[in-house]
C-alpha positions in Angstrom: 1.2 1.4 -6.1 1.2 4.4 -8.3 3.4 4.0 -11.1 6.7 6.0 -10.8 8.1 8.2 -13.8 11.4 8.4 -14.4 12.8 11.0 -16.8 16.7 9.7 -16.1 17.0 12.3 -13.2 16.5 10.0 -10.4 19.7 7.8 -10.1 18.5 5.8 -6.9 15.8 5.2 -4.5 16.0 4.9 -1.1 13.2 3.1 1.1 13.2 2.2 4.6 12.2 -1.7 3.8 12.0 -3.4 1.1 8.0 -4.5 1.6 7.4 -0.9 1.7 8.1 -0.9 -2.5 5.0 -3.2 -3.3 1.3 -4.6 -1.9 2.8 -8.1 -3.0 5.5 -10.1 -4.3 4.2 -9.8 -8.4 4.1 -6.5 -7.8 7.5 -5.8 -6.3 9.3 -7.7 -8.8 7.7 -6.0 -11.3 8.5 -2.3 -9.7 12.0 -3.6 -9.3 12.7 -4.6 -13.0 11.1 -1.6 -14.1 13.1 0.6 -12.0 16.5 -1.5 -12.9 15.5 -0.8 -16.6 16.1 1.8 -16.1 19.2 2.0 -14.2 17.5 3.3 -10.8 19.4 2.1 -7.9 17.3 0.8 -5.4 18.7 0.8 -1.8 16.7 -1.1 1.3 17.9 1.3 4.5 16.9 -1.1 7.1 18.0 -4.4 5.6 21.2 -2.5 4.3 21.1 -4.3 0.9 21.4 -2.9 -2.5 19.7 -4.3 -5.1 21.4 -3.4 -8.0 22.3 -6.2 -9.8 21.6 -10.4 -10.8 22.2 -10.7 -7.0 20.4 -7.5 -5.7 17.3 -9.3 -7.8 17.1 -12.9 -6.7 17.3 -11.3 -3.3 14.7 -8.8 -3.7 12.9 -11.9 -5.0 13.4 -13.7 -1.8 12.4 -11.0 0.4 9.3 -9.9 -1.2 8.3 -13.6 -0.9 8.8 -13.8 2.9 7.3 -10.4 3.2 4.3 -11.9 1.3 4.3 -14.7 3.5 4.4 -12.7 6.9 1.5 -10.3 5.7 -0.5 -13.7 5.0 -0.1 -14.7 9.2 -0.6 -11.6 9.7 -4.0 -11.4 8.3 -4.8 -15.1 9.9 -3.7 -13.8 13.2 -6.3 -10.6 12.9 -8.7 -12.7 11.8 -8.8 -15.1 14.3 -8.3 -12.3 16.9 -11.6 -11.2 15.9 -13.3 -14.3 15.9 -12.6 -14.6 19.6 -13.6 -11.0 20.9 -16.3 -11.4 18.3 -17.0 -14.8 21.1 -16.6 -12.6 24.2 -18.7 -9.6 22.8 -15.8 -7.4 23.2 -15.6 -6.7 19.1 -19.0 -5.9 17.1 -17.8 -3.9 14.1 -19.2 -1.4 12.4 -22.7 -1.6 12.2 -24.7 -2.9 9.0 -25.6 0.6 6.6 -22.8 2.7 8.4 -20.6 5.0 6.3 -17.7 6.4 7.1 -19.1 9.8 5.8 -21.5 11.5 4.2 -22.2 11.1 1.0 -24.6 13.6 0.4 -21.1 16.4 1.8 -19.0 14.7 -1.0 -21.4 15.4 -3.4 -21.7 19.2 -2.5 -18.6 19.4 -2.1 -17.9 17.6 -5.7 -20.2 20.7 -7.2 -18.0 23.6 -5.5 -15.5 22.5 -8.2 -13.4 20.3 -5.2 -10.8 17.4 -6.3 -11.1 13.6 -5.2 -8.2 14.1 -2.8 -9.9 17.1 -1.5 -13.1 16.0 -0.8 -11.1 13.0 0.9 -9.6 15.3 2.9 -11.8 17.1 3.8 -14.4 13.9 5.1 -11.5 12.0 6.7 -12.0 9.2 3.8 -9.6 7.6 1.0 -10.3 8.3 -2.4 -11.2 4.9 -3.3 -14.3 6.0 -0.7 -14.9 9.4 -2.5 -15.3 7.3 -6.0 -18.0 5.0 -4.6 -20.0 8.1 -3.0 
């Protein structure tokens, strides 16, 4: 997660769910304190819970552990999923030395002066993907 400035002009933040805020529980705890540092209210829409405060934390603590925990089965289930169409030939992947663009168009692209998140855009790609081209 991008790291969110604050210049004392945001007073609260509003997200739909909590796991929303963070990849991971270390992560979201330390997004959190930071943002109670600096006395940004955070609000949870959906589990209508505000999180300002001793208890606002250790419940934010407790949530972004079972969130952790459900994105763990989560990833089990998937992969297991694949194992068995993998089985009955019904799921192959992407095939070995695929890309999901060119890399050769980032590069020209990269010489008619274009940003990252342009060229991203502009093949369909994430950044990350732009970088490794």
């Amino acid at each position: 997660m991008q790291e969110a400035i604050f210049d004392g002009t945001v007073k609260t933040v509003i997200v739909w769910k909590l796991d929303r805020l963070a990849r991971n529980h270390r992560e979201g705890i330390n997004v959190l304190a930071d943002w109670c540092g600096k006395d940004v209210r955070v609000v949870s829409v959906t589990q209508q819970i505000d999180l300002q405060g001793t208890v606002g934390h250790v419940v934010a603590g407790v949530l972004f552990g079972l969130a952790q925990i459900e994105l763990q089965h989560t990833k089990e289930r998937q992969a297991a999923g694949i194992k068995v169409a993998k089985k009955k030939g019904i799921y192959a992947g992407r095939k070995a030395g695929t890309m999901k663009a060119n890399p050769k168009r980032a590069r020209v692209l990269r010489k008619q002066g274009l940003t990252d998140s342009e060229i991203a855009n502009a093949l369909g790609v994430s950044k990350s993907t732009v970088y490794r081209y």
